[in-house]
C-alpha positions as MATLAB code, in Angstrom:
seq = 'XXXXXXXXXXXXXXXXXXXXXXXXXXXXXXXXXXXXXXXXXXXXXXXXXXXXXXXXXXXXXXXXXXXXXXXXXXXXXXXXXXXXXXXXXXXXXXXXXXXXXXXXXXXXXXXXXXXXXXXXXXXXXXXXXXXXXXXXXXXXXXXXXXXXXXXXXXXXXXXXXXXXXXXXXXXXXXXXXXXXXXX';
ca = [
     -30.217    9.621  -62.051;
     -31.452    8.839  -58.163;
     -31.807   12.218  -56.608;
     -32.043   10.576  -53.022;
     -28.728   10.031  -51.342;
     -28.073    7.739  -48.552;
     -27.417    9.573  -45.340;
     -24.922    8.568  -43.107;
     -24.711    9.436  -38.658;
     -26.725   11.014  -36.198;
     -29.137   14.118  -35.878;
     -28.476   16.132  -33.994;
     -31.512   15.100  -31.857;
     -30.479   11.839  -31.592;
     -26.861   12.946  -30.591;
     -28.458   15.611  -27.244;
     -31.067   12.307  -26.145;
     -27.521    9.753  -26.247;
     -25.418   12.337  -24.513;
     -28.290   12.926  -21.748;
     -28.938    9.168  -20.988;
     -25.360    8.744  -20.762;
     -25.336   11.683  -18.455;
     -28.119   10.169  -16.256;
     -26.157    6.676  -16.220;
     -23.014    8.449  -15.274;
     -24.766    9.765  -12.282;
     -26.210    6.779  -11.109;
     -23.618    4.851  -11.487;
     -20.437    7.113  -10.188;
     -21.792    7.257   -6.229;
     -21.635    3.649   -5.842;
     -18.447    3.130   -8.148;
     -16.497    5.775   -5.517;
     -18.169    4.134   -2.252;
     -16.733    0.678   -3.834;
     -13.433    2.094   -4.273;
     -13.682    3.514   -0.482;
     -14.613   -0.012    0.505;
     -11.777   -2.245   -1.053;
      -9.090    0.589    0.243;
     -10.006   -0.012    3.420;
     -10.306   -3.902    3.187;
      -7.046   -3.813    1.364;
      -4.912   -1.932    4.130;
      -7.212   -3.691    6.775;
      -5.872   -6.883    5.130;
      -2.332   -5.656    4.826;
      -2.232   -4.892    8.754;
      -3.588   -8.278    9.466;
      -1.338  -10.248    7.329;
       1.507   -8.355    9.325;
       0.434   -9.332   12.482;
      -0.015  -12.794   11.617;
       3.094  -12.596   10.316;
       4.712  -11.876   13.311;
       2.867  -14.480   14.979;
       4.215  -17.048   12.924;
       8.171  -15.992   13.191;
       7.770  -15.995   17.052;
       6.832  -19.744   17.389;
       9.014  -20.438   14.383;
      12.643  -18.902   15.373;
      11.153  -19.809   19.271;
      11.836  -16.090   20.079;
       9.990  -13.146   20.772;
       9.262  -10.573   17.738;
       7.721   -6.992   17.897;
       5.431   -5.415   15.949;
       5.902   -1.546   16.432;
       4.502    1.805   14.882;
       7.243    3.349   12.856;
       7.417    6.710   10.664;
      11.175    6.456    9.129;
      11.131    2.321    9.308;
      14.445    2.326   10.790;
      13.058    3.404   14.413;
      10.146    2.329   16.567;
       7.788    5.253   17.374;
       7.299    6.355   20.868;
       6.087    9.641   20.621;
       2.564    9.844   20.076;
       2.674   12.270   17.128;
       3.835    8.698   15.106;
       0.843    6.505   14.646;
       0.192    3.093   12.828;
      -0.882    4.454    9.381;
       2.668    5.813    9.506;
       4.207    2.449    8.872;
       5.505   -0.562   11.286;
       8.143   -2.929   11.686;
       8.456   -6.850   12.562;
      11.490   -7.438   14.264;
      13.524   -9.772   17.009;
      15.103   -9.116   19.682;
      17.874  -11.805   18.961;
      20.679   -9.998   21.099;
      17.731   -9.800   24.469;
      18.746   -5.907   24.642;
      14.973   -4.862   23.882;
      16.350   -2.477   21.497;
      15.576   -2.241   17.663;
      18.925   -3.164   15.788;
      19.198   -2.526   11.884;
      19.841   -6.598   11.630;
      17.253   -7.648   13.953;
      14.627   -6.125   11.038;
      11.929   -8.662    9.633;
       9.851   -6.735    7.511;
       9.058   -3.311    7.133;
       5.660   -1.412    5.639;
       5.831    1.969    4.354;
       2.467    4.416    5.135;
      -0.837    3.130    4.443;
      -2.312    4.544    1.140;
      -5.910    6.024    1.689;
      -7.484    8.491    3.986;
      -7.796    6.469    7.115;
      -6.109    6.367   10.465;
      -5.572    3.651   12.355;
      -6.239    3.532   16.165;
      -5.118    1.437   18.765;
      -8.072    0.718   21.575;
      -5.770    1.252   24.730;
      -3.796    4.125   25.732;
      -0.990    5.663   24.223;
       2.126    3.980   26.424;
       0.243    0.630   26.133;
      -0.305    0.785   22.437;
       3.228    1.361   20.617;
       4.303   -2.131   20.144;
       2.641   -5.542   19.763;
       4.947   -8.140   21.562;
       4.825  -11.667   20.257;
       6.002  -14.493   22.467;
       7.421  -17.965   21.202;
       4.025  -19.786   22.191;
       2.180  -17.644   19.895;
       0.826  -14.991   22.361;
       0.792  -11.404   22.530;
       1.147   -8.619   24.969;
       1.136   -4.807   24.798;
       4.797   -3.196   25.336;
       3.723   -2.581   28.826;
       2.745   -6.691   29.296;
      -1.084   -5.853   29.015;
      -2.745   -8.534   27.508;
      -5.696   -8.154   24.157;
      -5.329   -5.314   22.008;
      -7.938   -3.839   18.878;
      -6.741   -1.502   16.254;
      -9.521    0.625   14.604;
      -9.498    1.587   10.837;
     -11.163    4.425   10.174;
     -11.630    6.581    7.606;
     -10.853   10.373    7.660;
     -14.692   11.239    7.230;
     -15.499    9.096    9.550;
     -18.200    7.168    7.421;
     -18.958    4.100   10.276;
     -19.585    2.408    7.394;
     -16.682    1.609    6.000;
     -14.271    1.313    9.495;
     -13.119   -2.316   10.493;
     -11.827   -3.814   13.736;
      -8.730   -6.108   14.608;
      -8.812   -7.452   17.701;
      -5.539   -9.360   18.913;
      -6.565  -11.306   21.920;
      -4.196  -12.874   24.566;
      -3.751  -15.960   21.996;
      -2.188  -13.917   19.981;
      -4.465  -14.601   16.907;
      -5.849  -11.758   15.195;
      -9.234  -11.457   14.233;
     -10.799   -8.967   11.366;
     -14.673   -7.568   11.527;
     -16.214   -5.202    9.689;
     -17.531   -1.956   12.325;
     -15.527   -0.018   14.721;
     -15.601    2.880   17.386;
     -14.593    5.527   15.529;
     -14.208    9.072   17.311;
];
């Protein structure tokens, strides 16, 4: 008869050393896991904002019209109060009826709030920042006719880091960098 047994698993030894190298792993690898995730919600929106605009570009020169871009909280109204602000939502639409008012059927596309803890800023003051006007050549204007326009994305902590700049110049195009003024 064999008296020695196989054993089978862990000591308890081994089990405490596993579970504090995983522990030491975990907290190496969580900070930069969280400051990725930071990163890519900020590109994402950043991205979102710019395809929008460049969307808007495009329907101006292709229905030969002009189409607005405006900052919108309820996306059935453009905001003119400055407790509404971009992160809130916007709307692409055109003025097909030349009454510079926002119909229901003059409505291109809408975008809800931005997910994250960010805000985006306009660079120019508050009157001159509430819509982004898009003329059939392709370029843009502030609602007050001011020409070039950058909208900051920042986030709440305001970690420099992380913000990213779209500037819209008088050709309409808009451009995407990483930085911003943040304040």
């Amino acid at each position: 008869m064999d008296t020695k047994k196989s054993k089978k698993g862990f000591t308890l030894i081994e089990l405490m050393v596993t579970v504090a190298l995983l522990a030491i792993l975990l907290t190496l690898g969580v900070p930069s896991f969280t400051s990725g995730l930071k990163s890519n919600r900020v590109t994402a929106e950043t991205d979102k904002f710019l395809a929008a605009l460049s969307f808007a570009r495009i329907e101006a020169i292709k229905r030969n019209a002009d189409v607005q871009i405006c900052k919108s909280s309820d996306s059935a109204t453009c905001g003119t109060s400055s407790s509404v602000n971009w992160h809130d939502g916007w709307i692409i639409w055109s003025d097909s009826d030349s009454d510079s008012s926002l119909d229901s059927d003059e409505i291109i596309q809408l975008a809800d709030k931005t997910r994250g803890a960010f805000t985006i800023t306009p660079s120019i003051t508050e009157a001159n920042s509430r819509s982004l006007l898009y003329r059939p050549d392709g370029t843009a204007r502030t609602g007050t006719g001011q020409f070039g326009l950058s909208f900051w994305f920042c986030p709440s902590d305001d970690d420099q880091y992380y913000a990213r700049t779209i500037q819209v110049g008088a050709t309409g195009r808009p451009e995407y960098s990483k930085g911003a003024t943040c304040s």
